[in-house]
DOSEBA-435039 format. One line per field, with one value per residue: y, z, x of N, C-alpha, C in turn. Coordinates in steps of 0.2 Angstrom, whole numbers, always signed. Layout:
<nodes>
nnorth	[Y,...];
nup	[Z,...];
neast	[X,...];
canorth	[Y,...];
caup	[Z,...];
caeast	[X,...];
cnorth	[Y,...];
cup	[Z,...];
ceast	[X,...];
</nodes>
This chain:
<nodes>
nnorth	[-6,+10,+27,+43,+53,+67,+77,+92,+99,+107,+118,+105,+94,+78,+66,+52,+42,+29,+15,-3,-17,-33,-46,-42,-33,-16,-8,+4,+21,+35,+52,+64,+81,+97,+112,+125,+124,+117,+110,+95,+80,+64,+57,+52,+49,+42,+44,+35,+36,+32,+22,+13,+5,-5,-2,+5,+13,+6,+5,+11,+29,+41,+55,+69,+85,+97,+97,+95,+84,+69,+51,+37,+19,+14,+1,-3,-14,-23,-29,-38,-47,-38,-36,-33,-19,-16,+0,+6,+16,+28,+36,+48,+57,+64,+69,+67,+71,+71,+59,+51,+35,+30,+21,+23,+37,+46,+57,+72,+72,+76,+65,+60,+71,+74,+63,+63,+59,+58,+68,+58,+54,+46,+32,+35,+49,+55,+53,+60,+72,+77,+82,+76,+77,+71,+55,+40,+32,+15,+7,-7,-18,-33,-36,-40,-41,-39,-28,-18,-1,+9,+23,+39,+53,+70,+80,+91,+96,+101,+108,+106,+104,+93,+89,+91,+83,+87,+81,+79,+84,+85,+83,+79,+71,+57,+49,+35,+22,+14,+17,+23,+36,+43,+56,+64,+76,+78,+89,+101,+96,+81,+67,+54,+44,+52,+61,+52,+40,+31,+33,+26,+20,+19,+10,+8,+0,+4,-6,-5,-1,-4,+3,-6,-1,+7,+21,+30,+45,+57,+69,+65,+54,+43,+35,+21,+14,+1,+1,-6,+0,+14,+21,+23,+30,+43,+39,+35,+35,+43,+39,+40,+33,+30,+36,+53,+66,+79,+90,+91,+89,+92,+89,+82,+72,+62,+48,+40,+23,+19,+1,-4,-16,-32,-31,-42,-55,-63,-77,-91,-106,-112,-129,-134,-139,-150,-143,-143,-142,-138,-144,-136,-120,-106,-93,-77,-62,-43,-28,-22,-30,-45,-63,-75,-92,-107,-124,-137,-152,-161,-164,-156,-158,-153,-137,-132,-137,-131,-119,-119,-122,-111,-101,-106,-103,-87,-85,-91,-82,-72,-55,-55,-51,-43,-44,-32,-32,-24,-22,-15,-16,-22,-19,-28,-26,-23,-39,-49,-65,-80,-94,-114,-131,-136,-128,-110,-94,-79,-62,-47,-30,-17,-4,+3,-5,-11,-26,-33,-31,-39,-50,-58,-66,-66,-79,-80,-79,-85,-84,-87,-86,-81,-87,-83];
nup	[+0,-5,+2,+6,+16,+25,+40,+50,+64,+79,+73,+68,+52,+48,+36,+31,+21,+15,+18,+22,+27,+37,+41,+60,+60,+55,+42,+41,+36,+41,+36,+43,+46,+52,+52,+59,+61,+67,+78,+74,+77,+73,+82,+86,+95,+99,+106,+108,+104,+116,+114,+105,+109,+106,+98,+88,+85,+69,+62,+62,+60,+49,+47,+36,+38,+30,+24,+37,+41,+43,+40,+44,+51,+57,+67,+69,+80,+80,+91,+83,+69,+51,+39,+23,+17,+31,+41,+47,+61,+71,+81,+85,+98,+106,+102,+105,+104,+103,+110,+123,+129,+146,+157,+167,+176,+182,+196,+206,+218,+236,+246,+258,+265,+268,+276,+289,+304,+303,+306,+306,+296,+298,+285,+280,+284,+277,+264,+267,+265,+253,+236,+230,+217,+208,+201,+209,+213,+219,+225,+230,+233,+237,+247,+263,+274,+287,+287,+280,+276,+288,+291,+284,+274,+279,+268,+256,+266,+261,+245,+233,+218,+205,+197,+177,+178,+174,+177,+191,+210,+223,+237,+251,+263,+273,+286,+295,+306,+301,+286,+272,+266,+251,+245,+231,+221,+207,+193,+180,+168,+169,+162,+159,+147,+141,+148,+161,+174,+186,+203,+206,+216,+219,+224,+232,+225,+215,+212,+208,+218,+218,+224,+241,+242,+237,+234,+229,+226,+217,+213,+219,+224,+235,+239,+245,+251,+258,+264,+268,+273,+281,+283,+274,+265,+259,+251,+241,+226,+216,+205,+190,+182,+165,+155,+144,+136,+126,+120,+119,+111,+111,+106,+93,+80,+71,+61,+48,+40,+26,+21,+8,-2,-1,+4,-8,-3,-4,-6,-1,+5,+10,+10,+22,+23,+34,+45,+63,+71,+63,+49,+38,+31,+32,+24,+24,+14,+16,+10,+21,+32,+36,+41,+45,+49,+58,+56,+66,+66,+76,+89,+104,+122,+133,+143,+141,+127,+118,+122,+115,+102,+98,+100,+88,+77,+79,+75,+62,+56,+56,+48,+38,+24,+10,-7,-22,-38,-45,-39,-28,-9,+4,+19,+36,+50,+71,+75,+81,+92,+95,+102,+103,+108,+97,+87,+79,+77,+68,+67,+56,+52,+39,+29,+18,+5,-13,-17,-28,-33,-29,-28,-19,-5,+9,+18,+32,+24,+12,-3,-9,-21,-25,-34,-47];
neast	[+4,+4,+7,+5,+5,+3,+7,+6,+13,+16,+26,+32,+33,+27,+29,+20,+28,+27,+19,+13,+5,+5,-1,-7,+2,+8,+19,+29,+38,+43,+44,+52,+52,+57,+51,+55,+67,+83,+79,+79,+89,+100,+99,+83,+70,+53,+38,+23,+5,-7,-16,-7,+1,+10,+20,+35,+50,+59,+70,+86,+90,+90,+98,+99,+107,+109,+94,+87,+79,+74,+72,+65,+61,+45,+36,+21,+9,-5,-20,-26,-29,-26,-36,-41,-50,-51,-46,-32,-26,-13,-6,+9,+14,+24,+41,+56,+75,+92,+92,+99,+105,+110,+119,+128,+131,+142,+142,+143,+143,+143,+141,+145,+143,+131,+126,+122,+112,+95,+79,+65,+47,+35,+28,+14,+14,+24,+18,+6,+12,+14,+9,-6,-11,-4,-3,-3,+13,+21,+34,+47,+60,+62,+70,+74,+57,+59,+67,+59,+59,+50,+49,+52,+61,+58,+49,+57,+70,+79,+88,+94,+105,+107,+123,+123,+113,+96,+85,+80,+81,+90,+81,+80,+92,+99,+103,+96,+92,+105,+103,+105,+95,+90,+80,+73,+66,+56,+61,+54,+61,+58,+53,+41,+45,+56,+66,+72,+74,+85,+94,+110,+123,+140,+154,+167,+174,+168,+160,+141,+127,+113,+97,+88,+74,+62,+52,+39,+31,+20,+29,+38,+52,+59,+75,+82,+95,+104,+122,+136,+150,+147,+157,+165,+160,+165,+173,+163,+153,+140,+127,+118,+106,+97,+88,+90,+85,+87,+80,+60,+48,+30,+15,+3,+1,-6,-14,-20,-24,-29,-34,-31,-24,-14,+2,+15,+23,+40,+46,+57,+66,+80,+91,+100,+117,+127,+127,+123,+112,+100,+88,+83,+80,+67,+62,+55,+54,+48,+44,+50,+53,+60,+57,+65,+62,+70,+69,+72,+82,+81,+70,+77,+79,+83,+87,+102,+104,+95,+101,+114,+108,+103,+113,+121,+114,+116,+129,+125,+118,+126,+130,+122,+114,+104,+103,+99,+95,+99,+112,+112,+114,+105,+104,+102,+93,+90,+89,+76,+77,+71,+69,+64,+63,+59,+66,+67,+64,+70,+68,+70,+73,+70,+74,+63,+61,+61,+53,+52,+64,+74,+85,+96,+99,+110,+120,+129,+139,+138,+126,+112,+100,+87,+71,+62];
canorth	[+0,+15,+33,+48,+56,+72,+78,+95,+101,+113,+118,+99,+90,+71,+65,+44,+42,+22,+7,-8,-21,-39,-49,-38,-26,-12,-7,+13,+24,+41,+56,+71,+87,+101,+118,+129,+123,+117,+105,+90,+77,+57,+51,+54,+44,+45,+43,+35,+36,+28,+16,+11,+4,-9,+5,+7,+14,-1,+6,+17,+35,+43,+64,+76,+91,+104,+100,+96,+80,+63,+47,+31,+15,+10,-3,-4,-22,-22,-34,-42,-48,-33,-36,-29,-15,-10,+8,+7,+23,+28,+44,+51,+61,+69,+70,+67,+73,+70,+53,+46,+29,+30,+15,+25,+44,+49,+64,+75,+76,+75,+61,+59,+77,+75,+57,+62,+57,+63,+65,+54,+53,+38,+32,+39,+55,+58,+52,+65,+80,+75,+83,+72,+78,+67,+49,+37,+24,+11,+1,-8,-23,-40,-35,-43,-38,-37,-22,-14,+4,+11,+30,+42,+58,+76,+85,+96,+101,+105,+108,+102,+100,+88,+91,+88,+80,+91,+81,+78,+91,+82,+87,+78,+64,+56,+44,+31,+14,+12,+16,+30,+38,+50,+59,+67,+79,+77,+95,+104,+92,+74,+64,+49,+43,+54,+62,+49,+36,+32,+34,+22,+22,+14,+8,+10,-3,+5,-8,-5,-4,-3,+3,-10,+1,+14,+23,+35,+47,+63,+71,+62,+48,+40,+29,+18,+11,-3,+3,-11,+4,+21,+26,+26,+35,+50,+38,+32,+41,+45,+38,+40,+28,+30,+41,+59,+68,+86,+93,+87,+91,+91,+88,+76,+68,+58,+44,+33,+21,+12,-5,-5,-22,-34,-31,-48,-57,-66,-84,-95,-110,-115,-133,-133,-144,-151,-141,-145,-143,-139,-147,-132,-113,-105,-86,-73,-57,-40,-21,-18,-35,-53,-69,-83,-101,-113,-130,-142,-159,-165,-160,-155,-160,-147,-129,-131,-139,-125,-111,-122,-120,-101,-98,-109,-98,-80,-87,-91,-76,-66,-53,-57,-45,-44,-41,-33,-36,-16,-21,-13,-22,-22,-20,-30,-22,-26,-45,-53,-71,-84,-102,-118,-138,-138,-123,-105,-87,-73,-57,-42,-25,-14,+2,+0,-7,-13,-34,-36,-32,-44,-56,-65,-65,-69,-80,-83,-79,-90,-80,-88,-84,-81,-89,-81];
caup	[+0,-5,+2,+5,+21,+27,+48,+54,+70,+83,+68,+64,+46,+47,+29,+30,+13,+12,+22,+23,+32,+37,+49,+63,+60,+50,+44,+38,+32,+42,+34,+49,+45,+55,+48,+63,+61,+72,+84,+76,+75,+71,+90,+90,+99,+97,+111,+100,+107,+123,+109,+100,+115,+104,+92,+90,+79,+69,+58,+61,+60,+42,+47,+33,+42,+27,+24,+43,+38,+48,+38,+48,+47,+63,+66,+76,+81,+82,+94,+78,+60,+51,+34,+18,+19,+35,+42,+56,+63,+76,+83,+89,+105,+106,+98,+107,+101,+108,+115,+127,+136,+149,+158,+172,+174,+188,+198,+208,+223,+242,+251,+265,+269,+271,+279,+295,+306,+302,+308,+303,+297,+296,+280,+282,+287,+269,+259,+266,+264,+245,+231,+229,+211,+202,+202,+216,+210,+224,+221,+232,+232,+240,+253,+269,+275,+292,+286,+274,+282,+291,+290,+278,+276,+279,+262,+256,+268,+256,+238,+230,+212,+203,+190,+171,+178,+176,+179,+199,+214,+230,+242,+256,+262,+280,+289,+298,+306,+296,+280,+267,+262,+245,+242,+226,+219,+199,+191,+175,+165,+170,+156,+159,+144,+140,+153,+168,+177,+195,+204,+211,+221,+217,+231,+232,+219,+206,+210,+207,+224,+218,+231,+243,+245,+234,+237,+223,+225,+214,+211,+223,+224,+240,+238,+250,+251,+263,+265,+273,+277,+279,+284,+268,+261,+256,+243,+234,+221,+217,+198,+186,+174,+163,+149,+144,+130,+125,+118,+119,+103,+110,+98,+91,+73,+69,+56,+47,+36,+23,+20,+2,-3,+4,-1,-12,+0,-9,-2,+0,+8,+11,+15,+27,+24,+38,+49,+71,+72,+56,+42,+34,+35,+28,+24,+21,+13,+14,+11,+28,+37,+35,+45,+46,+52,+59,+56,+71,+62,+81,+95,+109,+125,+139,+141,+138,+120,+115,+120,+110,+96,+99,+98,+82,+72,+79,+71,+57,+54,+56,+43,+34,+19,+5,-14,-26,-45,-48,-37,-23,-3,+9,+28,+40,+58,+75,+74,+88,+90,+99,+100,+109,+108,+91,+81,+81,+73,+69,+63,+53,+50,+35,+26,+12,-5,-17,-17,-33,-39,-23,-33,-16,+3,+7,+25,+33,+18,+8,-7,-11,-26,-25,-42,-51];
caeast	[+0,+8,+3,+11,+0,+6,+3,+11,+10,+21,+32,+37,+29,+29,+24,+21,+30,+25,+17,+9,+1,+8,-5,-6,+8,+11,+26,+31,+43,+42,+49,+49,+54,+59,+50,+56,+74,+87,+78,+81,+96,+101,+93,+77,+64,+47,+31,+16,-1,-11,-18,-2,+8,+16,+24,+41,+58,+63,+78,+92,+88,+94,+97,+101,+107,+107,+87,+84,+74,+75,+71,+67,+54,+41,+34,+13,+7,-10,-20,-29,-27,-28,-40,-44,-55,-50,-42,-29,-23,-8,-1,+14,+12,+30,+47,+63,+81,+97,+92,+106,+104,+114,+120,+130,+135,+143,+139,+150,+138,+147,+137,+147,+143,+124,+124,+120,+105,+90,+72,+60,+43,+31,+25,+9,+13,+28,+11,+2,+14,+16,+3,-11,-15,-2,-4,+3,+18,+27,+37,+50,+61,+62,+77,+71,+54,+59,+69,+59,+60,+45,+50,+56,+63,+55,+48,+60,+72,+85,+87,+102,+102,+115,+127,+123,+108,+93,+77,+81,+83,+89,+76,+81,+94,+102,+104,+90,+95,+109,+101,+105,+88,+90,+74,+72,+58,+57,+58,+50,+63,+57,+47,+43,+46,+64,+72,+69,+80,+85,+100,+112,+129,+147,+156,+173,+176,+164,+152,+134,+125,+107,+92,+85,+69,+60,+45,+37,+24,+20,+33,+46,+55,+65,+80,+84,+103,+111,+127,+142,+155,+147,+161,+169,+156,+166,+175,+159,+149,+134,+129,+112,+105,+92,+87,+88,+85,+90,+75,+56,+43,+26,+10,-2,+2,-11,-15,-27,-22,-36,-31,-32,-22,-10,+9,+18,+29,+46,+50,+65,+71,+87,+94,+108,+122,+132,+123,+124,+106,+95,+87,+84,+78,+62,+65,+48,+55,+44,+49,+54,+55,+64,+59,+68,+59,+74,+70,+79,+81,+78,+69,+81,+76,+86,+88,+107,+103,+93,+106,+119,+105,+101,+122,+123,+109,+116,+133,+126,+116,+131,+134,+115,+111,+100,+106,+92,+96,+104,+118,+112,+115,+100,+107,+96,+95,+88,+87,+75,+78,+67,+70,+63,+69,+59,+68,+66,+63,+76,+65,+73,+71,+75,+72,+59,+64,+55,+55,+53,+69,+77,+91,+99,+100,+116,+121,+133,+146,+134,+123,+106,+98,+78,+68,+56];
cnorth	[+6,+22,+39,+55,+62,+78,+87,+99,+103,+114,+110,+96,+82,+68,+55,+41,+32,+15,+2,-13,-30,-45,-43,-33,-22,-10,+0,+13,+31,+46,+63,+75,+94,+111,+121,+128,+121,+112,+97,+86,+69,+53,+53,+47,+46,+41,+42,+36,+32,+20,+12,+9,+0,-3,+7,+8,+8,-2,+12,+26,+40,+51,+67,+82,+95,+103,+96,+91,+72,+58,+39,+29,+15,+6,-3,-11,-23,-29,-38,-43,-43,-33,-32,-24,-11,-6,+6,+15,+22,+34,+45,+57,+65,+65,+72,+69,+72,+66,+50,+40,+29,+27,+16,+33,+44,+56,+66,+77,+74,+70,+61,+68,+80,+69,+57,+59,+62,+62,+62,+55,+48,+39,+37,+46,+58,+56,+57,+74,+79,+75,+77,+73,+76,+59,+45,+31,+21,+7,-3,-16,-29,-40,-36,-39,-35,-30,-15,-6,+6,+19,+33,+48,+66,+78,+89,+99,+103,+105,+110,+100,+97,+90,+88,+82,+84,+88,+80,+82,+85,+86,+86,+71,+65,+49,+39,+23,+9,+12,+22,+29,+43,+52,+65,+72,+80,+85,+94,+99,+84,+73,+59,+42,+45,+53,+58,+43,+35,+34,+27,+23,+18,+15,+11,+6,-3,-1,-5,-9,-2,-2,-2,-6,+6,+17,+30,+39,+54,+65,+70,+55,+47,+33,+28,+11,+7,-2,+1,-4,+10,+24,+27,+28,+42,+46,+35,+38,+36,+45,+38,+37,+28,+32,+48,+61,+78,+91,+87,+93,+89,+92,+81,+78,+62,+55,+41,+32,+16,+8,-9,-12,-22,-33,-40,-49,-62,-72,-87,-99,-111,-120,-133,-140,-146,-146,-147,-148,-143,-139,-142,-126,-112,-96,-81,-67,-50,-36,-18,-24,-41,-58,-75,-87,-106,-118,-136,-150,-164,-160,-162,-155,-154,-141,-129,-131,-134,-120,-114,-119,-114,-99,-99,-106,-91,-81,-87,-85,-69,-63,-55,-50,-47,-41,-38,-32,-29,-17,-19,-16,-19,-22,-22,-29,-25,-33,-47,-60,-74,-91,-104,-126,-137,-133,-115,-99,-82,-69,-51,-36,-22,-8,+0,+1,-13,-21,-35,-37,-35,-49,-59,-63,-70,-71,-83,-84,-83,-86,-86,-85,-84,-85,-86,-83];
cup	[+0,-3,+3,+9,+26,+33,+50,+60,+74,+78,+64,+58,+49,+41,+31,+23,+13,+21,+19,+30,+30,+43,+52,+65,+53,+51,+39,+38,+35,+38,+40,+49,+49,+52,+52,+60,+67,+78,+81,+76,+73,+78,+92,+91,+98,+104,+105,+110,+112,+119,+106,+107,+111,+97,+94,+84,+77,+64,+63,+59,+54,+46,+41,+36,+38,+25,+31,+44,+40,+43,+43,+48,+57,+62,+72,+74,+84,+88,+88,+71,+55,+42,+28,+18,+26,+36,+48,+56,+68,+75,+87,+92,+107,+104,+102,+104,+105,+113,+117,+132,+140,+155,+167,+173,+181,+189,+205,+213,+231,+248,+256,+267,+273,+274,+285,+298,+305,+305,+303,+303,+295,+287,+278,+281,+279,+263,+258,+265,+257,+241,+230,+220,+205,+203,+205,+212,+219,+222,+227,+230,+238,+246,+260,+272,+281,+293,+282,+279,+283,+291,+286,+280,+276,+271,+261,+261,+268,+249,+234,+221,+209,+195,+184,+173,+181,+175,+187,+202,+221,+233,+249,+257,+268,+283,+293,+299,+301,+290,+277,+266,+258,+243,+236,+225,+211,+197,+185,+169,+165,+165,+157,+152,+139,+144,+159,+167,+185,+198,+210,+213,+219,+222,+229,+228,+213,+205,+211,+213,+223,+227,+234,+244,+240,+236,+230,+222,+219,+211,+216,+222,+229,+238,+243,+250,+258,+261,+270,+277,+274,+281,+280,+262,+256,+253,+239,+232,+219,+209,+197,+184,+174,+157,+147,+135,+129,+124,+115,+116,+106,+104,+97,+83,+74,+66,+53,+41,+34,+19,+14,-1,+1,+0,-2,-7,-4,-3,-3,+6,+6,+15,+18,+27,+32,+43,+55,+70,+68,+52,+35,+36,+28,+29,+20,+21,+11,+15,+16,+34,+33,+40,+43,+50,+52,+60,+61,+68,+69,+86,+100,+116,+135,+138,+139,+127,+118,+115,+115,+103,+95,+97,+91,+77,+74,+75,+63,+52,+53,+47,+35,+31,+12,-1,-19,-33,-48,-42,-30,-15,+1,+17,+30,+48,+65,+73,+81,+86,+97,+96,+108,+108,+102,+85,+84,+76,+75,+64,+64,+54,+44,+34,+20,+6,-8,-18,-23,-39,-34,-29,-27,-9,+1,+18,+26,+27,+12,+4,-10,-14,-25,-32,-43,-57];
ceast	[+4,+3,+8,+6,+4,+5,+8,+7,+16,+26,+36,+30,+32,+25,+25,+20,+28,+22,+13,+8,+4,+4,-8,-2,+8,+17,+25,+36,+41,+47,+47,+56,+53,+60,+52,+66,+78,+84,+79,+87,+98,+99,+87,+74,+56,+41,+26,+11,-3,-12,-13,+5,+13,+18,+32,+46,+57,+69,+80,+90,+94,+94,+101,+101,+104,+99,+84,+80,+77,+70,+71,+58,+52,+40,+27,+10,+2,-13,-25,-29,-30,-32,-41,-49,-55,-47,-40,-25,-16,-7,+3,+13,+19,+38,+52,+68,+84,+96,+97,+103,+111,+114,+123,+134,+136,+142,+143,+145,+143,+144,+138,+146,+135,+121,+127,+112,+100,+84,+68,+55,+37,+29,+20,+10,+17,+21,+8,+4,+17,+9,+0,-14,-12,-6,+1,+7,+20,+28,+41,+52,+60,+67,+70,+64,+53,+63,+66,+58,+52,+45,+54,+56,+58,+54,+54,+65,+79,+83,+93,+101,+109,+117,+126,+116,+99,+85,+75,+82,+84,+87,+79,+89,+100,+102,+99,+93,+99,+109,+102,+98,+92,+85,+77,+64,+61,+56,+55,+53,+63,+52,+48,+44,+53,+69,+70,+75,+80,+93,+103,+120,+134,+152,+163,+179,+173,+162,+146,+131,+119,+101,+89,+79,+67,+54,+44,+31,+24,+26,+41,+46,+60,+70,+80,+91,+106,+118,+134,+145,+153,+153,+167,+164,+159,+171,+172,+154,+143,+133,+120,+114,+98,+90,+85,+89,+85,+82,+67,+50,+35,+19,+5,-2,+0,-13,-17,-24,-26,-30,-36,-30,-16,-3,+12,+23,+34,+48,+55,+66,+77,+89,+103,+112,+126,+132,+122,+115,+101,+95,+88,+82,+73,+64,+59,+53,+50,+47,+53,+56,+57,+62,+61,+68,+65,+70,+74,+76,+79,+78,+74,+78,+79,+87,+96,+108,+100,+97,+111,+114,+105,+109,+124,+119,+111,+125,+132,+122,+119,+131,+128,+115,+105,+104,+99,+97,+100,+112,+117,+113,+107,+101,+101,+97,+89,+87,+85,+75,+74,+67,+66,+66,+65,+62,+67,+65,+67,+70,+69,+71,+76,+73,+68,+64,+60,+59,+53,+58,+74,+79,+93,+99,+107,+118,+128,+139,+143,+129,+117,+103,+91,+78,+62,+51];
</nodes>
């Protein structure tokens, strides 16, 4: 199904230059252009709608700086088989730039300077001096239930903000029967979808001392840290992880897509010689995705034999491409893989290109030729 559907909103254009329908998933091709200038760049992310939870990037993100203009495919997975005749829709809800996943950044804050004892106040009581007008999260872990702590720290009674880290404001944070508490209050730049994350501590061997205890209401959030030797507290630091992002594109880009006909899929098998575990591989080719159906010549009967299979298919998959008939290569990106003792599925993604002019997937060093 070819269209060419064109959404602008807060200064940004999104044209959806081609889709189609495969089962319950579509797959597109967004083009999002940047009429104001200067907001976007080659990490964007994208929030889809309430309705569109399975929605997500599924190439690599093309940017043309000099016309401003981002090229990249999704993909939306509906909960139903998606028919001739019908309209599916989706909309993107806001536009990320400068998305960083970030695994661990240190923060230059002085712990050991605020891990003193402090007053406490019951559950109860930090519940109720916390706005009621967001929505309540808790969370906590499994650390012993005889420890889980019963009191927490005052509201606000500091305001600390950390370096290079501008969705958090430390509010409060002290000491309690041996336990670091670090309350936060999330500022004007928290989203839970960009800029959000948590914070954890690296001891004095730059391990990763995650919190035994969380608590989250409105617009705070308490950490709670067992701590072997506080009193080497003033040589461990203080690290985020999560995700931020530079600049955030509110809006509603919004889409309906009649489901005129089905797009032509290109088959192939391949028998596998001298292959550990499979007989052969079945191979479904469409504009934007690749599956390939392993075959196990015998059902495998423990969880070890199956990772041995899942290792000997991410092998043999290494370094997969597509050849179409002008010469051109076809990169194939995120590969998800799913195996059990009878075989398994490794699914693609690509950039649209037209299968009709598909001459060879190429695996494992090896070029198979389609027939037509």
């Amino acid at each position: 199904m070819d269209t060419y559907n064109i959404v602008e909103e807060e200064g940004i254009e999104i044209a959806l230059v081609f889709a189609y329908v495969d089962g319950n998933r579509i797959s597109a091709m967004l083009e999002i252009k940047d009429l104001q200038g200067g907001r976007l760049d080659d990490n964007i992310n994208l929030k889809f709608g309430n309705g569109n939870r399975q929605a997500f990037i599924s190439t690599p993100v093309i940017y043309d700086e000099l016309l401003e203009k981002a090229l990249l495919g999704i993909g939306v997975i509906y909960d139903n088989f998606i028919g001739l005749g019908n309209s599916m829709s989706f909309s993107i809800n806001s536009i990320m730039t400068g998305v960083e996943h970030v695994d661990f950044k240190l923060i230059e804050f002085p712990l050991y300077l605020y891990a003193i004892e402090r007053d406490m106040i019951s559950r109860a009581d930090w519940e109720k001096a916390i706005s009621k007008e967001f929505y309540d999260i808790i969370w906590s872990s499994e650390f012993s239930r005889n420890r889980r702590p019963r009191y927490f720290l005052n509201i606000d009674e500091i305001s600390k903000y950390l370096p290079n880290i501008n969705g958090v404001v430390v509010s409060n944070i002290g000491l309690h029967n041996d336990l670091l508490h670090i309350q936060v209050r999330h500022t004007d730049k928290w989203r839970n979808i960009s800029n959000f994350g948590h914070l954890i501590i690296l001891d004095t061997d730059y391990n990763k001392l995650q919190p035994v205890f969380e608590i989250r209401m409105g617009n705070y959030t308490e950490y709670v840290f067992s701590i072997d030797e506080l009193e080497n507290l003033n040589k461990m630091n203080l690290a985020f992880t999560g995700t931020v992002a530079n600049k955030i594109i509110q809006g509603s880009w919004e889409f309906d897509i009649p489901i005129t006909k089905q797009v032509n899929e290109k088959l192939i098998t391949i028998e596998l010689e001298n292959s550990l575990y499979f007989s052969h591989i079945d191979i479904k080719v469409l504009p934007m995705t690749t599956s390939i159906d392993f075959s196990a010549m015998n059902t495998v009967n423990d969880s070890e034999a199956v990772s041995n299979m899942f290792n000997y298919a991410k092998k043999l998959l290494d370094g997969i491409y597509i050849t179409l008939s002008d010469g051109n290569m076809i990169e194939l990106f995120f590969p998800a893989i799913m195996f059990d003792n009878t075989g398994g599925t490794a699914d693609f993604s690509s950039f649209y290109f037209d299968i009709t002019q598909i001459y060879s997937i190429t695996i494992s060093g090896n070029e198979h030729l389609f027939r037509f």
